[in-house]
N, C-alpha and C positions, 0 to 999 in steps of 0.2 A: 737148363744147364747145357754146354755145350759138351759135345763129344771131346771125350781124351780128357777131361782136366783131370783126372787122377792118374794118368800114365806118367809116372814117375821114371820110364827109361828113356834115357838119351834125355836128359833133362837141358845139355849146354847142346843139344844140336841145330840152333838155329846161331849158335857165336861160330863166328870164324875159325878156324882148325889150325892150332898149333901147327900139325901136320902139314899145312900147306892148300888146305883150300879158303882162300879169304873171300868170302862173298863182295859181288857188288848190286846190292839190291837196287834197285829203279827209287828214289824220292816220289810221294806223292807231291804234284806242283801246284796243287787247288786246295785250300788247307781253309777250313770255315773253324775260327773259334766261337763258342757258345757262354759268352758269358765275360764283363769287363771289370771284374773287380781285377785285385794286385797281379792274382795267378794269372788270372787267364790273359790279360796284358803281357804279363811277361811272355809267357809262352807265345803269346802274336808278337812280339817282338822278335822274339828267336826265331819262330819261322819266316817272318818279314825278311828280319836280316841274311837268312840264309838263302833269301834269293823265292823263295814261294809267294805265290799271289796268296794276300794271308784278306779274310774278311773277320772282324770282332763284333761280335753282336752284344750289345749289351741295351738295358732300362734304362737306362740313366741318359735324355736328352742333353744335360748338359754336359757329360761326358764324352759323349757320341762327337757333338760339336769340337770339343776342348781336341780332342785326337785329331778329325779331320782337319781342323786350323792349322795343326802342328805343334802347338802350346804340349801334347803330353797329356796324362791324367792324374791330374793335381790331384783328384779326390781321393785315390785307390793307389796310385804310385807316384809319386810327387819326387820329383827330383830326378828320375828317367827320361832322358831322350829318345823320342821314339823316331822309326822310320819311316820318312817319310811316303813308302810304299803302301802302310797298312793303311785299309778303308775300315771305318768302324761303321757303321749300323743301328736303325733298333729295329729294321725289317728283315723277321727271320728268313720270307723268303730269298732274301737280297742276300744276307746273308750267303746261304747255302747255294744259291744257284751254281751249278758247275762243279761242286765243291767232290774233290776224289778223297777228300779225307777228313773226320769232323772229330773235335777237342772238344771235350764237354767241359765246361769248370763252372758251374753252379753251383749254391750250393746244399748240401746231401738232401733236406728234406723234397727239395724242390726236384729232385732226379727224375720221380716218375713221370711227373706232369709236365718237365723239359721234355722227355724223351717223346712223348705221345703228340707235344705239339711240334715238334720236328720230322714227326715221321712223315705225313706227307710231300714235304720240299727233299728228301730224300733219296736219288739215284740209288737202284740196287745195288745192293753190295756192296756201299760203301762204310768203310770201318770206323766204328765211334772209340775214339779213347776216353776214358772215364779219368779226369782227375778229382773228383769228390772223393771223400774217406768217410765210409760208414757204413750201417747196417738200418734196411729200413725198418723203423720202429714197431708198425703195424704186422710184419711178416716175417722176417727173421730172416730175411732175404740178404745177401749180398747187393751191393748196389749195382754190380754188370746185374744179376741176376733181372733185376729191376728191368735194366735197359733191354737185356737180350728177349723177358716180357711184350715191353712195350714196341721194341723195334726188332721181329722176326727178319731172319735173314741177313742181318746186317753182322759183320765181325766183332765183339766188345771185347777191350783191356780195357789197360787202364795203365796210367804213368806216377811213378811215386816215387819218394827219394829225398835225402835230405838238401832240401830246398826252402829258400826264403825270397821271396817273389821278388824284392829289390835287390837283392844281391846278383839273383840269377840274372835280371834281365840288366845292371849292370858292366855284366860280362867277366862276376869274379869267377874261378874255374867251378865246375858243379858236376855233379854224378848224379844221376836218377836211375830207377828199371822203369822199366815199359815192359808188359806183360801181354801175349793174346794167348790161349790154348792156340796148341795145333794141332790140325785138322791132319789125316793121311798125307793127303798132296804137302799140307805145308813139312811135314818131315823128308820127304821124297826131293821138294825143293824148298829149301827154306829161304833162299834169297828172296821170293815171291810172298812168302810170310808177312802179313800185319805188322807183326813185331818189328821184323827187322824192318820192314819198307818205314814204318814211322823213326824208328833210330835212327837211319839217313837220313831222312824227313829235317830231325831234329838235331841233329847233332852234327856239330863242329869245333873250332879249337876250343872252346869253353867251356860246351854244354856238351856233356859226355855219356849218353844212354845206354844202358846194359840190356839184354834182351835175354827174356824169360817165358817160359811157358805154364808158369806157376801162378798164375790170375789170381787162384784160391788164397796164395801164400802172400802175395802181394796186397791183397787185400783185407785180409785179418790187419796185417802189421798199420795198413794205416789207419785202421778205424781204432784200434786199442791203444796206439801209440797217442792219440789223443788224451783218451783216458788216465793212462798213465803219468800224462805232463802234467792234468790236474794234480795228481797226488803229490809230483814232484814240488809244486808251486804250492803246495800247502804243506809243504813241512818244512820248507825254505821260509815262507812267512811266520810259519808256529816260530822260528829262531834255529833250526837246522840247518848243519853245514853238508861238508860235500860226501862224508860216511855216506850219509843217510842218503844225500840222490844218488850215490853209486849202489847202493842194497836195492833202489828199487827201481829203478832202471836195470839193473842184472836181473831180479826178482819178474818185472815188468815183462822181461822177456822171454821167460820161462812162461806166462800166463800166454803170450801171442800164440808159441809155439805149440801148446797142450790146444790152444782153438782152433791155428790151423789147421794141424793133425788129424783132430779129429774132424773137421768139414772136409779132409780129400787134399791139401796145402802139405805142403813138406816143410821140415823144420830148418832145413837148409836155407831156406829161402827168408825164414827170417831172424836170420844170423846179417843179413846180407843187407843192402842200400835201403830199401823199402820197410825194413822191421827194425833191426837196430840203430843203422845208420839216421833214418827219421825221426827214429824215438829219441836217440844222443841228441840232438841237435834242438828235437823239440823242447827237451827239460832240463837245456841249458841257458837261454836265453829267454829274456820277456818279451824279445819280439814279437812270439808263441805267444798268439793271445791265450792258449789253455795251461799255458805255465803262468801267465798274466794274473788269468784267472783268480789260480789255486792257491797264488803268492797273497792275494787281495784279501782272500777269504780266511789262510793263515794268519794272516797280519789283525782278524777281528772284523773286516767290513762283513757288513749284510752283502748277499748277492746284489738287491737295490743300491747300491753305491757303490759298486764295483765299477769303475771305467769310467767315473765322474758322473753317474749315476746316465750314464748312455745308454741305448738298447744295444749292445754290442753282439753280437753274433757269435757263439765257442762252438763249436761241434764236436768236442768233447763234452760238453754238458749232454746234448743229446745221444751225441757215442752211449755214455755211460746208461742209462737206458736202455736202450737196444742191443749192447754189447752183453750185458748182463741178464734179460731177458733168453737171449738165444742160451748162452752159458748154462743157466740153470736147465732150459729146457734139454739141452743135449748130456748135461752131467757133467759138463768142463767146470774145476772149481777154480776159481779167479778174485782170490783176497783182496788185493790191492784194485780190481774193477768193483768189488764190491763195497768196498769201504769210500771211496770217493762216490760212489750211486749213495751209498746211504746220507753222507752230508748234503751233496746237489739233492738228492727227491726224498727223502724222507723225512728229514729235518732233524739229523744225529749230529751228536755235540761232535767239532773236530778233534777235540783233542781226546775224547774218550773213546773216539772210532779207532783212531789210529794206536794210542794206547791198545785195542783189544787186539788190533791186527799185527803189533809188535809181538803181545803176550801170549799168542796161538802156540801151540806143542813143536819144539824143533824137529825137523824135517829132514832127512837124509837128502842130500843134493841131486846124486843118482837116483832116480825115482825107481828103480830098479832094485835098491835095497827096502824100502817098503818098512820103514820104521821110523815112528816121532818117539820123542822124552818132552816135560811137563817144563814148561820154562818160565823164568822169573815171571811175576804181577807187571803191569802191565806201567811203561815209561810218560814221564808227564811231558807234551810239549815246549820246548827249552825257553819261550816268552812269558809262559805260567807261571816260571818258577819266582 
């Protein structure tokens, strides 16, 4: 863990001062992304466009090629023009060589074994931003926690925010946080800060970065935010309308808040871009393959036939896992994380899960008043009837 992520004062002292001090932090100008699926293209986009020698390292030969021609990347972003500045890769030392700043967008399972095969082409001191969302399964780790592991000495956030990879890189307007703890010096001066130096980094008329010191908090919202779009996309397919994804996305967010809190995260933080703003955004759209998902599985399909029977990728299926795991181990209680685990890995009927998680005892809002009552038997999903 890094020093200070529970120092909750002076929580906006790395934003510009109302008062009249507006930072001008330095851009980092060597910017290595790690990884070429939608995200992390986009995100080399954005820094491409913004004038950084941007390098994209991705597996995918025909990808690698498809970018450097100029053609774009049909497979992951298809319909994106990209710049013709960026170099894509699939040699990570090539990659990173020179690189004063490294985007990791992999994704979560693959974190650790990223981070350890990277550390040697690695410059000290240079700051990895984490955009994966999750919790590693095995350890109950946070995934900086992972990197900061694997890659000692190196600065880890992480960038999160309600974002959709072709829109962003697009150029519709966008908001994300970007998160690093800071360190003494970096409170002393924060223009010189991770944080802020990546928001310059990244940010211009479009893409618009917020800067936080809240890692802990930033990081719950996106790994549960996942979770949650399951649940949203499976009551929308049982035959539910918009009541019911506004109860649990409100609901949804009260569960981020209780895990942040108790991991050392503040609850402010996700009210904010990275916890509610990601979570709205993820369980309104199908574009969210985890609202995709939970719609598929609503509507009756097996998970095997979900996505045209594809291996598709959710990390909210594996969220839900890990998320729920850590929860029970620390005593965070999270209804709506565990009713979606229980149909993804246990093999619970959906509509009697959610039926029992309707019928739970009501609850005073203010957790402060500390009293339930016995509430109706439990509601059929609206397609059953």
């Amino acid at each position: 863990m890094s020093e200070n992520r529970n120092d909750d004062s002076e929580s906006q002292i790395a934003a510009p001062s109302v008062a009249g001090r507006l930072m001008q932090p330095p851009p980092y100008n060597r910017v290595a992304v790690i990884g070429a699926g939608s995200w992390g293209t986009a995100l080399a986009t954005i820094a491409a466009r913004n004038g950084r020698q941007t390098k994209l390292w991705g597996r995918n030969p025909k990808v690698i090629r498809s970018i450097n021609a100029g053609t774009g990347n049909p497979t992951y972003l298809p319909g994106v023009a990209l710049p013709r500045s960026l170099l894509a890769t699939d040699d990570l030392a090539a990659a990173l060589a020179d690189a004063e700043a490294v985007i990791l967008v992999t994704p979560s399972p693959t974190i650790r074994a990223m981070s350890a095969a990277i550390r040697e082409h690695l410059a000290p001191g240079v700051p990895v931003t984490l955009c994966s969302k999750g919790i590693e399964t095995q350890t109950g780790l946070l995934l900086s926690q992972v990197v900061e592991a694997e890659l000692p000495g190196h600065p880890v956030g992480a960038l999160s925010g309600p974002t959709f990879a072709g829109e962003t890189a697009l150029g519709h307007p966008t908001a994300a946080t970007i998160a690093f703890p800071f360190s003494y010096e970096d409170r002393l001066n924060p223009s010189f800060s991770p944080a802020a130096r990546m928001a310059v980094t990244m940010g211009d008329d479009m893409f618009r970065p917020y800067i936080s010191d809240d890692l802990i908090g930033v990081e719950v919202g996106g790994a549960v935010k996942n979770v949650i779009a399951i649940a949203c996309g499976m009551m929308t397919g049982a035959g539910f309308a918009q009541n019911t994804r506004a109860a649990l996305i409100t609901r949804g967010i009260d569960e981020m808040k209780l895990l942040a809190e108790a991991l050392g995260g503040r609850r402010e933080t996700v009210t904010g871009l990275s916890g509610a703003g990601d979570l709205t955004l993820t369980c309104s759209s199908e574009t969210s393959r985890n609202m995709s998902l939970g719609k598929q599985l609503g509507e009756g399909l097996l998970r095997s036939e979900c996505f045209g029977g594809k291996p598709v990728v959710v990390e909210g299926e594996v969220n839900a896992v890990s998320v729920i795991d850590l929860s029970r181990r620390i005593g965070v209680p999270m209804p709506i994380c565990e009713a979606v685990h229980n149909v993804l890995h246990n093999g619970g009927d959906l509509r009697e899960t959610f039926a029992e998680l309707w019928s739970r005892p009501m609850e005073s809002e203010p957790r402060t008043m500390d009293i339930a009552a016995h509430h109706a038997p439990g509601v059929v999903p609206a397609n059953s009837v």
